[in-house]
PLY file of the C-alpha trace (Angstrom):
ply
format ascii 1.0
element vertex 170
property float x
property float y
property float z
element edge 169
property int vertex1
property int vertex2
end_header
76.21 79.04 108.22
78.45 80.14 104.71
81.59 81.80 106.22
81.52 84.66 104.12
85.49 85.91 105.13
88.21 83.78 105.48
90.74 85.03 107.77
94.33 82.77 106.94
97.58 83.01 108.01
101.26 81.44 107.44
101.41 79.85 111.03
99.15 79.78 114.41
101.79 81.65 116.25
100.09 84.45 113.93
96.99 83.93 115.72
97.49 86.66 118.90
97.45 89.11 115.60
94.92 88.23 114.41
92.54 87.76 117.03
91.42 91.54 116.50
89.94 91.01 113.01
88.31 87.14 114.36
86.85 89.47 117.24
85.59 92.16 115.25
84.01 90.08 112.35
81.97 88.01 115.24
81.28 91.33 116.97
79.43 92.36 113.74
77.97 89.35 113.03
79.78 88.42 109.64
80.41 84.39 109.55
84.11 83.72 108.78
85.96 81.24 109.04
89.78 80.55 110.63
92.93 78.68 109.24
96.45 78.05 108.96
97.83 77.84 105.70
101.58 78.67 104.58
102.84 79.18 101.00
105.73 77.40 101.59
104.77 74.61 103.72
101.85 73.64 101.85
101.73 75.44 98.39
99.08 73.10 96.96
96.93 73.25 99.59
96.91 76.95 99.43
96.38 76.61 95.85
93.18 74.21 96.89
91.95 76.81 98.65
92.29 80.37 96.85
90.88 78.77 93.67
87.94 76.87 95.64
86.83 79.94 97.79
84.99 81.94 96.23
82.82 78.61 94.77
82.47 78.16 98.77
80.71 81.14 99.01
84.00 83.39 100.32
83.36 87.25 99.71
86.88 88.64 101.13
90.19 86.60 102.15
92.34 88.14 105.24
96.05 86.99 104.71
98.59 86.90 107.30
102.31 86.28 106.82
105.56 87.69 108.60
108.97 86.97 107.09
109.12 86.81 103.31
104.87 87.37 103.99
104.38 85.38 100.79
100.75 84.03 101.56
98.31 86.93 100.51
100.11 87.05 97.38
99.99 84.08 96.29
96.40 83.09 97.36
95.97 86.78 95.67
97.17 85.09 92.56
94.82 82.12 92.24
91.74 83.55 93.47
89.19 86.94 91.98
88.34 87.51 95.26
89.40 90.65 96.74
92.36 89.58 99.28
93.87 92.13 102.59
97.16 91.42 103.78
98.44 91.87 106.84
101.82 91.63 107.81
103.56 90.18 111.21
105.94 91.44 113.09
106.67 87.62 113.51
110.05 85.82 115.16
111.50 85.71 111.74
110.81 89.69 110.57
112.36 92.60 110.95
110.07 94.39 112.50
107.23 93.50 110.10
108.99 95.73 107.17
109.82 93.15 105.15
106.82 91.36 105.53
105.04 94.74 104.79
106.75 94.97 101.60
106.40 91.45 100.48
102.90 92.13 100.79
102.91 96.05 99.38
105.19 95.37 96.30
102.52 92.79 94.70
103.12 93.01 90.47
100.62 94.67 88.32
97.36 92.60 87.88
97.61 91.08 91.83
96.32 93.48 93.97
96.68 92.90 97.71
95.45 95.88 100.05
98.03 95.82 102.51
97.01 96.77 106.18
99.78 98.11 108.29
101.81 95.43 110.47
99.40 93.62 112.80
96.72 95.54 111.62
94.55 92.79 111.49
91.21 94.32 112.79
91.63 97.59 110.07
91.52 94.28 107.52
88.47 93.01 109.40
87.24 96.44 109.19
87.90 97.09 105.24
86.25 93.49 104.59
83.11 94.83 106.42
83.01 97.58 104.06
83.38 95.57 100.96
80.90 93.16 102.15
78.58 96.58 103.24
78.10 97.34 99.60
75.82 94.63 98.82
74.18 94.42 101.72
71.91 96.91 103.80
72.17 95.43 106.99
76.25 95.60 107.22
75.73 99.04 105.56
74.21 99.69 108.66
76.62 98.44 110.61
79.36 99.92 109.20
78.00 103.53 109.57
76.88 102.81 113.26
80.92 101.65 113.67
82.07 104.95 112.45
79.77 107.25 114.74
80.91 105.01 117.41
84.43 105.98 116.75
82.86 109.44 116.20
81.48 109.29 120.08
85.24 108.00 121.03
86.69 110.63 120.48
84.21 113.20 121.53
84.04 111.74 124.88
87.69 111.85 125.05
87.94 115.80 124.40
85.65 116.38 127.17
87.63 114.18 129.43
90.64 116.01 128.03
88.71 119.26 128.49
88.38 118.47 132.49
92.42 117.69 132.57
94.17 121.07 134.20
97.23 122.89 133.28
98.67 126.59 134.71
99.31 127.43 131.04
96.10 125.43 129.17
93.67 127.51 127.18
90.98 125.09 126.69
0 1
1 2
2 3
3 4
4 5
5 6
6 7
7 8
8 9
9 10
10 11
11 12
12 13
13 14
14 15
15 16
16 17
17 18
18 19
19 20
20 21
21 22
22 23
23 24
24 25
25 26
26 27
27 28
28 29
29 30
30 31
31 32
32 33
33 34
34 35
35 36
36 37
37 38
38 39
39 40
40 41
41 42
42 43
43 44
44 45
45 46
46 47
47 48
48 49
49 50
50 51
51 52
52 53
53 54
54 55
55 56
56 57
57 58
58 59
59 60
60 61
61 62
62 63
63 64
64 65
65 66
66 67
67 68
68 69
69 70
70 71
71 72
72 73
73 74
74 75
75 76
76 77
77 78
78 79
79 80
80 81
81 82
82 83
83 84
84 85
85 86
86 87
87 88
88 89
89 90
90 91
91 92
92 93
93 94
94 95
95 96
96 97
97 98
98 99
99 100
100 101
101 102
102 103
103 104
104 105
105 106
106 107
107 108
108 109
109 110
110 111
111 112
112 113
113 114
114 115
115 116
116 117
117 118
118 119
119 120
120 121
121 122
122 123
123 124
124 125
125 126
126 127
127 128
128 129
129 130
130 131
131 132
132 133
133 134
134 135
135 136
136 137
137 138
138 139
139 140
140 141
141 142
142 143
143 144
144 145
145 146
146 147
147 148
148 149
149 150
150 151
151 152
152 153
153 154
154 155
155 156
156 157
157 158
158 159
159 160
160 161
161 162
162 163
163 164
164 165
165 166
166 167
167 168
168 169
């Protein structure tokens, strides 16, 4: 089986975050594949590997990184394959902001769609789509995703709809 994501990040203590977007991908059947990669620790190696991915058959690249969140720019920069970011609210962050706008502030010809901090299944979720426009079958399951959301929350207004209040008008 051709993983068809790759989901990297900077360290495995990144992994908790992005278990969402592993769990998701395998939930809708997409083959991916997981690693640890970090710009600065191994810059060649994540060279090796944003300029050999989409020649192994890699549609979409998930980036993690917290701190100075260098990763999905720089595999951005040595790879045409679309690349999300998501930045971690990791030991060395504040907060995830700066990693946030490591990732955000990419210069003009690197594009990296930047997922909010952590958001690591909304990534999983946006490679789904871009993977759902050539193909049918994850068309479907994209659109059966959304009116499951849909169902969410309709279920959750007639839960709210039993909830009483002395002053509630619904």
């Amino acid at each position: 089986m051709t993983p068809l994501v790759s989901i990297i990040m900077g360290s495995t203590s990144d992994l908790p975050v992005m278990k969402p977007a592993a769990d998701f991908l395998d939930e809708m059947e997409i083959p991916f594949e997981i690693n640890a990669l970090s710009a600065h620790r191994v810059p060649r190696q994540v060279a090796e590997f944003a300029e050999g991915a989409a020649e192994r058959g890699i549609k979409v690249i998930i980036a993690a990184a917290g701190g100075a969140a260098h990763l999905p720019g720089v595999i951005a920069a040595s790879t045409p394959l679309p690349v999300i970011g998501v930045p971690v609210n990791s030991s060395n962050s504040i907060k995830g902001i700066d990693s946030i706008l490591s990732i955000l502030q990419m210069p003009s010809g690197i594009p990296v769609a930047t997922m909010a901090v952590d958001g690591a299944k909304n990534g999983a979720i946006l490679a789904l789509q871009i993977l759902a426009l050539s193909d049918s079958a994850l068309m479907d399951k994209m659109v059966a995703f959304k009116k499951g959301l849909e169902k969410k929350i309709v279920k959750a207004n007639e839960e709210m709809a039993k909830v009483e209040y002395k002053h509630k008008t619904n």
